[in-house]
C-alpha positions as CSV (number, residue, x, y, z in Angstrom):
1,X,0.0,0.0,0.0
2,X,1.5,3.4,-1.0
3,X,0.1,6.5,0.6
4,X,1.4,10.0,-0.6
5,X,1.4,13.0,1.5
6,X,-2.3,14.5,2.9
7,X,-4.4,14.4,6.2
8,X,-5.3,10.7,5.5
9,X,-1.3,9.9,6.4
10,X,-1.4,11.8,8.9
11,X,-4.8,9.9,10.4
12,X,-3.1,6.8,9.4
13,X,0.1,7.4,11.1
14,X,-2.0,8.7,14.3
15,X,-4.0,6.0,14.2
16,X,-1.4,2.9,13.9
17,X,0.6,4.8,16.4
18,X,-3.0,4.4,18.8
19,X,-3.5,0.8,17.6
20,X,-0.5,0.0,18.9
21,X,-0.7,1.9,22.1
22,X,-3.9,-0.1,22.6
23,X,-2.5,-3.8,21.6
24,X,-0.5,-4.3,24.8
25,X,0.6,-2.6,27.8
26,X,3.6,-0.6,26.1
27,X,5.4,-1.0,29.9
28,X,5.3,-4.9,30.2
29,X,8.1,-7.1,29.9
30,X,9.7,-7.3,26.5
31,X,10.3,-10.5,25.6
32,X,13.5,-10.9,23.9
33,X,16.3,-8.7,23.1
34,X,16.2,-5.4,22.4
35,X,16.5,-3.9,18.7
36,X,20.3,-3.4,19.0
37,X,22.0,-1.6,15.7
38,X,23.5,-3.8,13.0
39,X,26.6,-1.4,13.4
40,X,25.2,0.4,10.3
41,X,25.3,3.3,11.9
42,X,27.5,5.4,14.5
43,X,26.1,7.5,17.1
44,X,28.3,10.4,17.6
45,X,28.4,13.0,20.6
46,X,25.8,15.4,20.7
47,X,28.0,18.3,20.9
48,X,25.8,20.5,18.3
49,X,22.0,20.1,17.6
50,X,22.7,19.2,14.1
51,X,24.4,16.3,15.3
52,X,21.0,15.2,17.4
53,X,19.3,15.3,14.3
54,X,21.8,12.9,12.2
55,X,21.8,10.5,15.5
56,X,18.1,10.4,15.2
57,X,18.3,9.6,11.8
58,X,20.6,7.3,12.4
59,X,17.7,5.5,15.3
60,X,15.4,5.5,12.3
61,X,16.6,4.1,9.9
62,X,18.5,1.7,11.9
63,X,15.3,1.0,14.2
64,X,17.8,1.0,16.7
65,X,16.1,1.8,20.0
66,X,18.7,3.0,22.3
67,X,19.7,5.7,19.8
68,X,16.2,6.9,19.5
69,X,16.2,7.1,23.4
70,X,19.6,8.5,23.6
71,X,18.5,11.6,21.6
72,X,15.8,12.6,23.9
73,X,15.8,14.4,27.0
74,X,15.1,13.1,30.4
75,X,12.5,16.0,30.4
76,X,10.9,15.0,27.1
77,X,7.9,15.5,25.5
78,X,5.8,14.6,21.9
79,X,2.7,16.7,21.2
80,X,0.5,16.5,18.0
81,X,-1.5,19.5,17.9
82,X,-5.0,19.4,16.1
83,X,-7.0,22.1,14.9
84,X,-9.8,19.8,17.0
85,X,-8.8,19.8,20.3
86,X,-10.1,16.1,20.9
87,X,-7.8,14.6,18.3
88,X,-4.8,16.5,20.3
89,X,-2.1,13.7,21.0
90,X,0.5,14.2,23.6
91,X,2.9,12.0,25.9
92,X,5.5,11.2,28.0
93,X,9.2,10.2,27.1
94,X,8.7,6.9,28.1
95,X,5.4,6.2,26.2
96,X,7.2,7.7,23.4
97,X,10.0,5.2,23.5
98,X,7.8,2.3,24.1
99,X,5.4,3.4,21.0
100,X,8.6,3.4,18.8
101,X,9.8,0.1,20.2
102,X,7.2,-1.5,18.9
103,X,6.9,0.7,15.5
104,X,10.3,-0.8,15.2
105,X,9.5,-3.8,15.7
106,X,6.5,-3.7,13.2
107,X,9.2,-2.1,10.3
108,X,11.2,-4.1,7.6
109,X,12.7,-0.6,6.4
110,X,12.8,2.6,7.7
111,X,14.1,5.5,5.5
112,X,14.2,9.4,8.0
113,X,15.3,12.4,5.7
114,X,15.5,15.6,8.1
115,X,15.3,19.1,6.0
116,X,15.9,21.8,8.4
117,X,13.8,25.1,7.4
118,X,14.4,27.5,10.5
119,X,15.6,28.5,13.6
120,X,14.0,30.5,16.4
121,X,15.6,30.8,20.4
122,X,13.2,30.7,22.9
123,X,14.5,32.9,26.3
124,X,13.5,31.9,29.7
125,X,12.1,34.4,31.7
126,X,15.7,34.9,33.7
127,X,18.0,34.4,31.2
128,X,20.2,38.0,31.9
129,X,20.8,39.9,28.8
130,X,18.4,39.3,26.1
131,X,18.8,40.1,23.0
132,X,15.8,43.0,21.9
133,X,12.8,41.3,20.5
134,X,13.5,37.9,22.2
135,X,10.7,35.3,22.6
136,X,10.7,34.7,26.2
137,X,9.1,32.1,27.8
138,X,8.1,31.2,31.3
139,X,8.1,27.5,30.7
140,X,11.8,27.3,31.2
141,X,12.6,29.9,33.1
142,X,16.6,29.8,33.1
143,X,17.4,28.0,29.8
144,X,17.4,29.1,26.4
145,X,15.6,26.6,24.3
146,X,16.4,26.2,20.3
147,X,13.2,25.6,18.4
148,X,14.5,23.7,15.1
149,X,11.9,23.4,11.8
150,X,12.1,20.6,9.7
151,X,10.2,18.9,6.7
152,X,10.2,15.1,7.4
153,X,9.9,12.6,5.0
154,X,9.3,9.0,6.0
155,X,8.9,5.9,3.6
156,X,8.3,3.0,6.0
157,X,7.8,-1.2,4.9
158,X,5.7,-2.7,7.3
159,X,4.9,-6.0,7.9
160,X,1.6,-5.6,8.8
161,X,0.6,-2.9,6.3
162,X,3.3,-2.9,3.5
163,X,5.1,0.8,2.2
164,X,4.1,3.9,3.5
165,X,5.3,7.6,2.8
166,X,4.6,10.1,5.3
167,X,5.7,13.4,4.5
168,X,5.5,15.5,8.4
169,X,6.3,19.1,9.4
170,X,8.0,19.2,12.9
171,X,9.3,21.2,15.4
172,X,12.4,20.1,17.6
173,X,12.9,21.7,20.6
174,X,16.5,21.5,21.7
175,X,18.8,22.3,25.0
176,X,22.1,22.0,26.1
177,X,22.8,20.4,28.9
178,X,26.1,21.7,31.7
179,X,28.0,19.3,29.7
180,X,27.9,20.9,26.3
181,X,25.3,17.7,25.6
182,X,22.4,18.5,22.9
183,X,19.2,16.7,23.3
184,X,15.6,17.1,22.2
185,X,13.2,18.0,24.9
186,X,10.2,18.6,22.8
187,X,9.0,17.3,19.4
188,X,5.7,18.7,18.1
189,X,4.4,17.2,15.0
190,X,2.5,20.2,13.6
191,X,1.5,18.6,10.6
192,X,-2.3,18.4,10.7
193,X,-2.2,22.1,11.4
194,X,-0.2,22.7,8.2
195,X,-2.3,21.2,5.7
């Protein structure tokens, strides 16, 4: 099955993503081994957000799980915005991981292209010396948080549900951490409000 970008990927992708959530408690036991890479890929130090990025990529298409994880923050958070507030999807880091453990599981191939568009800082609220203009936000009051665009295009082989192209508009939000370490604390998958 081959499905080109529009709402009804979107739907789709929401709702696999919620039959899946729904087919077994996503914090039980795994049984087995964890999806460890094939050594196709290297993760590299997140010294620069860019380098988050190509890591995640890396998680994708390797389906490797403990990259995915590595690339988010311990403060993490996924939101999909609707324009009807009911179909609003949100959760935790660890509902996240356990969702894409067992999209990885479902995937033969798994092809992530990241195209960055834009860059905007968010400010906290104490951050000394703002520049004039600044977005400032209260939600983070001594951090500055880096909200990275990007067009995402997807093309997945299932086992259950055969090829797939998704094309998504998100939003990474990135921080550094004390140690210079780059992670993403939100990811807002504002694609249903785009189209």
């Amino acid at each position: 099955m081959k499905i080109n970008k529009s709402k009804h990927t979107v739907f789709f992708l929401i709702l696999y993503v919620l039959c899946i959530l729904s087919s077994g408690c996503i914090f039980a036991p795994k049984e087995g081994k964890k999806k460890v890479s094939d050594t196709i890929g290297k993760w590299q130090d997140p010294i620069l957000p860019q380098i988050v990025i190509e890591n995640l990529k890396v998680a994708f298409n390797d389906r490797d799980i403990d990259f995915y994880e590595r690339c988010l923050h311990e403060d993490y958070f996924y939101e999909s915005p609707s324009e009807i507030d009911s179909l609003d999807v949100s959760w935790s880091r660890s509902t996240d991981v356990g969702v894409m453990q067992k999209l990885f599981d479902d995937c033969i191939a798994f092809i992530f292209t990241p195209s960055s568009s834009s860059l905007i800082k968010e400010y906290g609220i104490n951050i000394p010396d703002k520049p004039d203009g600044a977005l400032v936000s209260d939600e983070h009051p001594d951090e500055i948080w880096y909200i990275y665009n990007y067009d995402i295009t997807m093309d997945l082989t299932f086992k259950t549900y055969g090829e797939m192209k998704v094309h998504q508009f998100m939003k990474f939000v990135m921080v550094e951490s004390p140690e210079n370490q780059w992670s993403i604390i939100r990811w807002i998958d504002e694609t249903s409000l785009t189209q």
